[in-house]
C-alpha positions in Angstrom: 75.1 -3.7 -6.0 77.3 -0.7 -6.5 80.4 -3.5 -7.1 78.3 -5.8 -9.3 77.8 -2.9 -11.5 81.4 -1.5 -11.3 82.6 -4.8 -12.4 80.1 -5.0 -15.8 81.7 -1.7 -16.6 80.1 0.9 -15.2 82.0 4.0 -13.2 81.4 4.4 -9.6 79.4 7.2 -9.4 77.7 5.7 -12.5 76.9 2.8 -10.3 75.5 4.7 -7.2 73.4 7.1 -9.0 71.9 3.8 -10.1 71.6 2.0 -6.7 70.5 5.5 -5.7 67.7 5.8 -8.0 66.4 2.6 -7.6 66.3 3.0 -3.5 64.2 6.4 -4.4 61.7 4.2 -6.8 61.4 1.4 -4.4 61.0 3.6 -1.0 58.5 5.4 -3.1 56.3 2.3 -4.1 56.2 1.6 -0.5 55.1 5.1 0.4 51.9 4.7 -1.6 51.6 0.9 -0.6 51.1 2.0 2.8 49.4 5.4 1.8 46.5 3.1 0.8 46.8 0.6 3.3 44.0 1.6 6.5 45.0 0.2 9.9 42.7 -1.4 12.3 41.7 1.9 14.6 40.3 3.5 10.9 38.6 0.1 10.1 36.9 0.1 13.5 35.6 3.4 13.2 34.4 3.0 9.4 32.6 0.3 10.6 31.1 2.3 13.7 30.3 5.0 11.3 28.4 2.5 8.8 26.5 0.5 11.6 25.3 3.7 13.0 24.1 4.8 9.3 22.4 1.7 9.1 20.6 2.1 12.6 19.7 5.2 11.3 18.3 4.0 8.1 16.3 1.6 10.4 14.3 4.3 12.5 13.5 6.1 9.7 12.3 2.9 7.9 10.3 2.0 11.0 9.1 5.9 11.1 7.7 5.4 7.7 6.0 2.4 7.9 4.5 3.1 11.0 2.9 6.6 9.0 1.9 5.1 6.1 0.4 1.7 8.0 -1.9 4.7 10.2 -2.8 6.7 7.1 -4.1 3.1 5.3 -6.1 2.6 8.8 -7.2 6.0 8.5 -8.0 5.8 5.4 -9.9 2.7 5.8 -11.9 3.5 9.0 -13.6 6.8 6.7 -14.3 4.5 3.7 -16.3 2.2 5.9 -17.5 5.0 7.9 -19.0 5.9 4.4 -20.5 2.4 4.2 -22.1 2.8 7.0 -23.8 6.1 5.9 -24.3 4.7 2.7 -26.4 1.7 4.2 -27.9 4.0 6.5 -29.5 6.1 4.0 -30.4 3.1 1.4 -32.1 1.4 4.7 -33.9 4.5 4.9 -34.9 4.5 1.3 -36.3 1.3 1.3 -38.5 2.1 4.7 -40.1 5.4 3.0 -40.8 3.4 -0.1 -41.9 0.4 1.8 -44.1 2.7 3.9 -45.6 4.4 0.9 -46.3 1.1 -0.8 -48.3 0.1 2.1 -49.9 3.3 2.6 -51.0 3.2 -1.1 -52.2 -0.2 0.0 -53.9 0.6 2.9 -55.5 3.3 1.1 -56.7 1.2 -1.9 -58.5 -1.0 0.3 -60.8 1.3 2.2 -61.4 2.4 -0.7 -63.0 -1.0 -1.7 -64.2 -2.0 1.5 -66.7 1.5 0.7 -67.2 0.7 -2.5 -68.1 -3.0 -2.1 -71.1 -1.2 0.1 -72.6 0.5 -2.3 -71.0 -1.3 -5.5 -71.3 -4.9 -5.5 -72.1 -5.7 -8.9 -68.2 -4.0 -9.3 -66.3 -5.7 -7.1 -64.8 -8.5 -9.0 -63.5 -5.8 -11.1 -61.4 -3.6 -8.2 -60.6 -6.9 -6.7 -58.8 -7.9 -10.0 -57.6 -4.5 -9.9 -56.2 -4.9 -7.0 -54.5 -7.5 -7.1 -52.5 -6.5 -10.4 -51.4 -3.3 -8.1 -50.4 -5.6 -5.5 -48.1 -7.5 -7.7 -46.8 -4.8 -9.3 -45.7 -3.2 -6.0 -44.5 -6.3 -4.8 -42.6 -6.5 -8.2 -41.0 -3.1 -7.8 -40.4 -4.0 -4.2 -38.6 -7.3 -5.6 -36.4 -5.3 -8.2 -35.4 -2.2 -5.6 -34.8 -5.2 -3.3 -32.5 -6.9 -6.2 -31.0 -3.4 -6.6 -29.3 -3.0 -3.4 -28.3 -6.1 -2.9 -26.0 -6.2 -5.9 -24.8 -2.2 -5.4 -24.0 -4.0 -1.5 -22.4 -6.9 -3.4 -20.0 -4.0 -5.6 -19.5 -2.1 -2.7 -18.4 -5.2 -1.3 -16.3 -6.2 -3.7 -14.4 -2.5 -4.1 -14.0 -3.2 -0.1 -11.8 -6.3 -0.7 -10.0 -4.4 -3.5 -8.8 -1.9 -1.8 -7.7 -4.3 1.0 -5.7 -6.1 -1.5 -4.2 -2.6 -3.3 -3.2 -2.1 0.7 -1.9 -5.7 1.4 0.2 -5.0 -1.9 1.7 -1.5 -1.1 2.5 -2.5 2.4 4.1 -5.6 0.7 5.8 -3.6 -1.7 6.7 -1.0 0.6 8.7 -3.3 3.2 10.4 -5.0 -0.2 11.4 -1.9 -1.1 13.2 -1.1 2.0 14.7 -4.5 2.3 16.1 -3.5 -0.9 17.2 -1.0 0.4 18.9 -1.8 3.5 20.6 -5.0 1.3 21.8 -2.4 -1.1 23.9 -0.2 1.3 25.3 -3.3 3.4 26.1 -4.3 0.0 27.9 -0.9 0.2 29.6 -0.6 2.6 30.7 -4.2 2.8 
């Protein structure tokens, strides 16, 4: 190179500084060719460190899921617990009004049976009395009846609701992580 150059005119130590310089910029370029190069032991052991990121990642998914899945089933054992109650004391509601109707019953009709003794030119009159009682009571007893069976039916309902907000967020939840977990392979890869 140094002759090829001394021969298109220039001087010899024209022509190595030249060579020279060019060695420097070319063993250079190499330098930070292989300064960014990684060999296979540092490959191996980014991917070590990265697989045992993501097995971490993992557990802590699992951890999570299994906390949140308990809390739902906590969560939804104390809301039909509460159902239960609730049933409980609307059973109990209808037995006291159920046992006051037929007391009031009971009651009306001694109350005839004495008065149809002594009064029997009046009792066509307290029977029809009666009788409007009775269906009145048995109206009221209809309505409470038609009362609790749709607040059961809404109760119901906001059961299956809340079964379908959980279904969702547990859905949700596990997309989210997948999401997650495709996001740093995505990463690191």
């Amino acid at each position: 190179m140094v002759q090829l150059l001394e021969g298109s005119g220039f001087m010899t130590q024209q022509a190595e500084v030249i060579v020279n310089m060019m060695v420097n910029i070319t063993n250079s370029n190499m330098d930070v060719t292989y300064g960014d190069m990684a060999t296979k032991i540092q490959q191996e052991i980014m991917l070590q460190k990265v697989m045992s990121h993501i097995t971490a990642v993992k557990k802590d998914m699992i951890i999570l899921e299994k906390s949140e899945f308990s809390a739902l089933l906590t969560d939804n054992e104390k809301i039909k617990g509460e159902l239960l109650q609730l049933k409980l004391n609307l059973t109990d509601v209808i037995n006291k009004r159920r046992a006051d109707a037929m007391l009031d019953l009971n009651v009306e009709k001694s109350r005839v049976k004495e008065m149809t003794a002594d009064f029997d030119r009046k009792l066509i009159g307290t029977r029809n009395e009666l009788m409007e009682m009775h269906s009145e009571q048995d109206r009221h007893v209809t309505q409470t009846n038609m009362k609790i069976d749709t607040e059961v039916a809404g109760l119901k309902t906001m059961l299956e609701a809340h079964k379908l907000d959980t279904i969702k967020y547990l859905a949700g939840s596990v997309f989210t992580c997948l999401t997650v977990v495709l996001g740093f392979y995505r990463i690191w890869m």
